[in-house]
C-alpha positions as CSV (number, residue, x, y, z in Angstrom):
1,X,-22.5,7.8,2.0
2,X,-21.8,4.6,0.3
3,X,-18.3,4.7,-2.0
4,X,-17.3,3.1,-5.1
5,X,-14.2,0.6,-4.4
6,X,-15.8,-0.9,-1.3
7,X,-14.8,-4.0,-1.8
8,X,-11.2,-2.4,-1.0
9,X,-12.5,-0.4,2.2
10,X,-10.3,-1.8,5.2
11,X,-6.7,-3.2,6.1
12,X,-4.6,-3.6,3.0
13,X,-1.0,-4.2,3.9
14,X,1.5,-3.3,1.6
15,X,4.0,-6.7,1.2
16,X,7.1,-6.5,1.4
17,X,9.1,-8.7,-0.6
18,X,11.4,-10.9,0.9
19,X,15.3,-11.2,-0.4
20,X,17.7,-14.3,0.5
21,X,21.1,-14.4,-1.0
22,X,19.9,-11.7,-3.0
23,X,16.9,-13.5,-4.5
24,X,13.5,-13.3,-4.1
25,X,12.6,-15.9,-1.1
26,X,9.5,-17.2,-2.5
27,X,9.2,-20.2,0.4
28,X,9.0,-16.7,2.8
29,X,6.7,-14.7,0.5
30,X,3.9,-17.4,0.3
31,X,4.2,-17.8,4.1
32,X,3.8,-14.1,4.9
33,X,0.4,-14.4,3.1
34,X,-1.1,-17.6,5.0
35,X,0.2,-15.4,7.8
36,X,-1.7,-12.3,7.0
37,X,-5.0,-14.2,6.3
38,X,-4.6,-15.9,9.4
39,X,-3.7,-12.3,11.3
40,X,-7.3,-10.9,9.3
41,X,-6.0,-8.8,7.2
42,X,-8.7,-7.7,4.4
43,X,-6.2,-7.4,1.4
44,X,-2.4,-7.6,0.0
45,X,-1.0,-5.1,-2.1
46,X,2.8,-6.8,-3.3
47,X,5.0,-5.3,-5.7
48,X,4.6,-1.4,-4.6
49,X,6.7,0.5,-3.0
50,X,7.5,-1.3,0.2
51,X,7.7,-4.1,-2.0
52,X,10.6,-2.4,-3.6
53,X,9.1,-3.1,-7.3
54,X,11.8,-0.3,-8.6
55,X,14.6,-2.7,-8.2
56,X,12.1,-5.8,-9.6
57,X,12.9,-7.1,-13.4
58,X,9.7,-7.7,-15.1
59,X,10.0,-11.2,-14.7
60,X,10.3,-10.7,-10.8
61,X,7.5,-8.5,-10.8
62,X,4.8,-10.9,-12.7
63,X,5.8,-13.9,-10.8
64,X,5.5,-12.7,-7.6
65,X,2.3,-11.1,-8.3
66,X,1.3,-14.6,-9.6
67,X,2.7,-16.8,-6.5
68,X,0.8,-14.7,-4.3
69,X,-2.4,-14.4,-6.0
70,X,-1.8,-18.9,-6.1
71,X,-1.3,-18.4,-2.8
72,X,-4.0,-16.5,-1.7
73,X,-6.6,-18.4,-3.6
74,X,-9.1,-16.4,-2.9
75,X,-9.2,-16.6,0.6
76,X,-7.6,-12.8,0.8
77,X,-8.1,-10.1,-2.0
78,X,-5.1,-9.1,-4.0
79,X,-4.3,-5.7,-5.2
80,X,-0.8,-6.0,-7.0
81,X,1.0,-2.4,-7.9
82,X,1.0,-2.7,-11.6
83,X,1.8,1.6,-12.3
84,X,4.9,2.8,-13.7
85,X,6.0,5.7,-15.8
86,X,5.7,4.1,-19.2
87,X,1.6,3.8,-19.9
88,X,2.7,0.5,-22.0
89,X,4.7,-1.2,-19.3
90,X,1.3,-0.2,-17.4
91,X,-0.7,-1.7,-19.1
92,X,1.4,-4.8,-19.9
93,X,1.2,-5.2,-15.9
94,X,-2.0,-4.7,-15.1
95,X,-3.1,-7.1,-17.8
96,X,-0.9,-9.7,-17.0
97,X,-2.5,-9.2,-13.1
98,X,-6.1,-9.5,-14.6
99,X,-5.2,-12.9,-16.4
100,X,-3.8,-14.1,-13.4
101,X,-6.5,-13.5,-11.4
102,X,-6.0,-10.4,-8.9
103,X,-8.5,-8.7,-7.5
104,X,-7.5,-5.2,-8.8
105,X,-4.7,-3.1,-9.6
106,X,-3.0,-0.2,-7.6
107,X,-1.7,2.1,-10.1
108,X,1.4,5.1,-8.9
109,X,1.0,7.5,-10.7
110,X,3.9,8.0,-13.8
111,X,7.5,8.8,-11.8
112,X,9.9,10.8,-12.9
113,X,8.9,12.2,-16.4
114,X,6.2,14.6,-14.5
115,X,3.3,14.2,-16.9
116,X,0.8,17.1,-17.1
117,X,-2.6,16.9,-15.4
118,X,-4.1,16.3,-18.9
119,X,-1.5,13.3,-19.3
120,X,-2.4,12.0,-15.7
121,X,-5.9,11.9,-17.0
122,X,-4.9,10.0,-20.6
123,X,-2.5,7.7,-19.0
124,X,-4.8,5.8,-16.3
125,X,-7.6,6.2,-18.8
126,X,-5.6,4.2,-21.4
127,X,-5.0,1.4,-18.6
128,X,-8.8,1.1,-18.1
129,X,-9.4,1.3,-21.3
130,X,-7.4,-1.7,-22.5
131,X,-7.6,-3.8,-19.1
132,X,-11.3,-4.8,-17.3
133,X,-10.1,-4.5,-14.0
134,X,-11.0,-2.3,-10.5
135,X,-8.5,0.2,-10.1
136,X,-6.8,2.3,-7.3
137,X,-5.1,5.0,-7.7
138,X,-1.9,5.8,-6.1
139,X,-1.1,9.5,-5.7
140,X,2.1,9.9,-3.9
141,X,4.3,13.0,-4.7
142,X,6.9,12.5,-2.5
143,X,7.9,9.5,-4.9
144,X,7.1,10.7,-8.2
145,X,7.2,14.4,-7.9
146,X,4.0,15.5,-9.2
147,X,0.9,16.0,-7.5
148,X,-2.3,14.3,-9.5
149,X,-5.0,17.4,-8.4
150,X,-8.3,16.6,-7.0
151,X,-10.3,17.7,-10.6
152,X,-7.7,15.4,-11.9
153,X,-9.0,12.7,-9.7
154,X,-12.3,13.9,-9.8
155,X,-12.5,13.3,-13.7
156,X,-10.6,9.5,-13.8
157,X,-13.7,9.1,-10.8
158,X,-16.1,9.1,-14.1
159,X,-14.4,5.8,-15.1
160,X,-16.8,2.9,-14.3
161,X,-13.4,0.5,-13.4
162,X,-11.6,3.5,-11.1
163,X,-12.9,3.1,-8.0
164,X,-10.2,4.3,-5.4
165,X,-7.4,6.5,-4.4
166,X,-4.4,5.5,-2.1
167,X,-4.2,9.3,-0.6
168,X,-0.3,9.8,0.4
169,X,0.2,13.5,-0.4
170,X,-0.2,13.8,3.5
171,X,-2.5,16.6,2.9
172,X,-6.2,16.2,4.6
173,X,-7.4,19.3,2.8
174,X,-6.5,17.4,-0.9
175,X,-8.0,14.4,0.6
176,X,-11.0,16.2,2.2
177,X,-11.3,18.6,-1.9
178,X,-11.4,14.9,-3.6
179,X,-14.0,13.0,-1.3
180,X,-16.1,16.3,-2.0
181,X,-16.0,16.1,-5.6
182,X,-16.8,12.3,-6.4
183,X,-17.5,8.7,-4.5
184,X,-14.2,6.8,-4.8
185,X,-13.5,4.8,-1.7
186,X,-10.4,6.9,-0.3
187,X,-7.9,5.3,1.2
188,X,-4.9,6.2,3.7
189,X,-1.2,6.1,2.2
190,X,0.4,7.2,5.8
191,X,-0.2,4.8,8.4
192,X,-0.3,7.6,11.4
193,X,-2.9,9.4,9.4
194,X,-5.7,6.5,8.9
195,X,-7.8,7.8,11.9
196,X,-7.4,11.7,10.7
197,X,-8.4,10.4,7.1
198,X,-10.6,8.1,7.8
199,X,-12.9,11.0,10.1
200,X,-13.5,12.9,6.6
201,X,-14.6,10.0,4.6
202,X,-11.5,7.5,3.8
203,X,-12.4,3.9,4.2
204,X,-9.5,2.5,5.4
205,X,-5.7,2.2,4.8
206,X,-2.9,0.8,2.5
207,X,-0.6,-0.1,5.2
208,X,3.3,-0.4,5.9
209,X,3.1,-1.2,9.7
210,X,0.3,-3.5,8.5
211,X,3.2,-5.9,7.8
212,X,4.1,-6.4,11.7
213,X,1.1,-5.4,13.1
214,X,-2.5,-6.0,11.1
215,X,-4.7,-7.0,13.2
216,X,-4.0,-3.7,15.5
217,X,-4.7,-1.6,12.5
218,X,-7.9,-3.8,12.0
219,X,-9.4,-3.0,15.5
220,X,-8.5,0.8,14.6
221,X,-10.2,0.8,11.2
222,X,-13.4,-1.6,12.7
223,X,-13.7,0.4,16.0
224,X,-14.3,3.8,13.6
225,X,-16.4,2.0,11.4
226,X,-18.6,0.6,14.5
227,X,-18.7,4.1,15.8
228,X,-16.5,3.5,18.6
229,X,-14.9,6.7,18.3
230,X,-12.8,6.6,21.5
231,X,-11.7,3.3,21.2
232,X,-10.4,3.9,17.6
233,X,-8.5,7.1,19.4
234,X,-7.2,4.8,21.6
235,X,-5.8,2.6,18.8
236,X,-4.6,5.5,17.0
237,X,-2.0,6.7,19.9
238,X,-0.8,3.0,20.6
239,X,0.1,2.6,17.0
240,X,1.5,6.6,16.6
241,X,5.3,5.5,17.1
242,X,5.2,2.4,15.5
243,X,3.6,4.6,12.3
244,X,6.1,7.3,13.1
245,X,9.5,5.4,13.7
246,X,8.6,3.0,10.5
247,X,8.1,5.7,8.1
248,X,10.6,8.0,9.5
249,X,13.8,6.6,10.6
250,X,14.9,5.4,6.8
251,X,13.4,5.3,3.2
252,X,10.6,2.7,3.7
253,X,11.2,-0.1,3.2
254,X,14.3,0.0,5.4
255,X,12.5,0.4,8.6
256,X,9.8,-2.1,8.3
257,X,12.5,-5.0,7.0
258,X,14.6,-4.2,9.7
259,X,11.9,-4.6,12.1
260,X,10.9,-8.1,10.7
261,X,14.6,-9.2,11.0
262,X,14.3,-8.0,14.6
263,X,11.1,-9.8,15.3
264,X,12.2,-13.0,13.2
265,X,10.3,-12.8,10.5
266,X,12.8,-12.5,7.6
267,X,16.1,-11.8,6.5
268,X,15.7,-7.9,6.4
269,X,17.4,-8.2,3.2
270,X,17.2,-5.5,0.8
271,X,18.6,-4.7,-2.8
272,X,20.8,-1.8,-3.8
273,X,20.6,1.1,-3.5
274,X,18.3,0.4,-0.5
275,X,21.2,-0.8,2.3
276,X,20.7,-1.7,5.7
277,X,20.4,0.9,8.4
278,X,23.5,1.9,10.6
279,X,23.5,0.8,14.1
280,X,22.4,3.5,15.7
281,X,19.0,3.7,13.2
282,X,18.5,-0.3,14.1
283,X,18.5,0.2,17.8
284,X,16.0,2.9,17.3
285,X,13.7,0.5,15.7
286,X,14.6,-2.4,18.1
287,X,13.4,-0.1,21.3
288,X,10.1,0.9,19.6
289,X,9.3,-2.1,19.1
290,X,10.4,-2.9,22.7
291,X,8.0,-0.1,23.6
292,X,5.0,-1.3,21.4
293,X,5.6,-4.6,23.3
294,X,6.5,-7.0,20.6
295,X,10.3,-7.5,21.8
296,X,11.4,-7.6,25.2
């Protein structure tokens, strides 16, 4: 059944942003997305979590979102993460993403404060309200301690500019409850679950491996859509470590960073209170990705 949000169906990596000396290495960050257009990836999501927006000032967080929509110049779509737990600051980001040209917004949902499902509901319907832009919802509890429900969802769904979820509660039966209850394109949060999602309805993934690894996700994500169930299966237990050992060795983005050090793509720098990961951690991340194949 066709989905609202399609034009966001597919590989969407979430970018990490590149540190040097503690600043933002734009030179890096405009490479990384000639490299991802190059590698096929459908769409680049900067400034969320992997892209460690916390520790971004606002004037950090527009520009980059501005270099990389220059950047891309519409050869790539751009999804910038313009949520937060203030519904001003969200809108002040998500408008200033529209005027620069991105291609939609993916919004967290509020962090911290723990609004109620009825202040879910008011909060992304003021965004919409006061910014003409396609929206994606980003509903990941495990960061912002609250769970936006499926009628929750459901209800935004009625929206004309809401036209996707980022689904990261890890739960196939929440995922499985909202693609029963309205048409947004669904979309995977957890790398190792994009198959499992993507078999009740989901349309794709908002990817961390995605940064070391898109096209692999690509022929995972086109293989299911083609029908090519067994192949897809095939791509699914290849990239299962990677997924795992990414997301599960450190806080992400500590894994992922590390592995583009490793793999020479960056400085794996990070910014307090993300650190670097012990030597042990490191060497756990160098021999999957030994395993995978891309060191020796």
């Amino acid at each position: 059944m066709p989905t609202r949000g399609e034009q966001f169906a597919g590989v969407t990596v979430a970018l990490v942003t590149p540190f040097k000396n503690g600043e933002i290495d734009f030179d890096n960050l405009r490479y990384l997305v000639d490299w991802h257009i190059d590698q096929g990836t459908d769409c680049l999501s900067p400034v969320g979590t992997t892209g460690e927006s916390p520790t971004l000032d606002h004037e950090e967080h527009e520009r980059i979102i501005a270099v990389v929509v220059e950047k891309a110049a519409g050869r790539i779509k751009v999804m910038p993460g313009t949520g937060s737990n203030s519904t001003r600051e969200a809108i002040r980001l998500t408008s200033f993403a529209h005027k620069v040209g991105a291609d939609g917004a993916l919004m967290v949902g509020p962090y911290y404060n723990k609004p109620t499902q009825e202040g879910y509901y008011r909060h992304f319907a003021a965004v919409a309200e006061a910014v003409d832009i396609p929206i994606v919802l980003y509903n990941i509890p495990g960061r912002t301690g609250s769970n936006i429900l499926p009628e929750t969802i459901a209800r935004l769904a009625e929206i004309p500019t809401i036209v996707g979820v980022k689904e990261a509660t890890g739960s196939l039966d929440q995922a499985s409850q909202i693609a029963a209850l309205c048409d947004l394109t669904i979309l995977s949060g957890d790398d190792s679950l994009t198959l499992p999602l993507m078999s009740i309805g989901g349309r794709g993934v908002v990817s961390v491996v995605g940064n070391i690894v898109p096209r692999d996700l690509k022929a995972l994500v086109s293989a299911f859509d083609a029908g090519r169930i067994r192949e897809a299966q095939t791509q699914h237990r290849k990239l299962f470590p990677l997924c795992r050992d990414m997301l599960g060795v450190a806080t992400n983005p500590i894994p992922i960073k590390t592995a583009m050090k490793l793999l020479g793509r960056g400085t794996g720098d990070l910014r307090l209170p993300l650190c670097p990961l012990d030597s042990a951690s490191e060497a756990r991340i160098r021999q999957t990705l030994v395993s995978y194949g891309l060191l020796r």
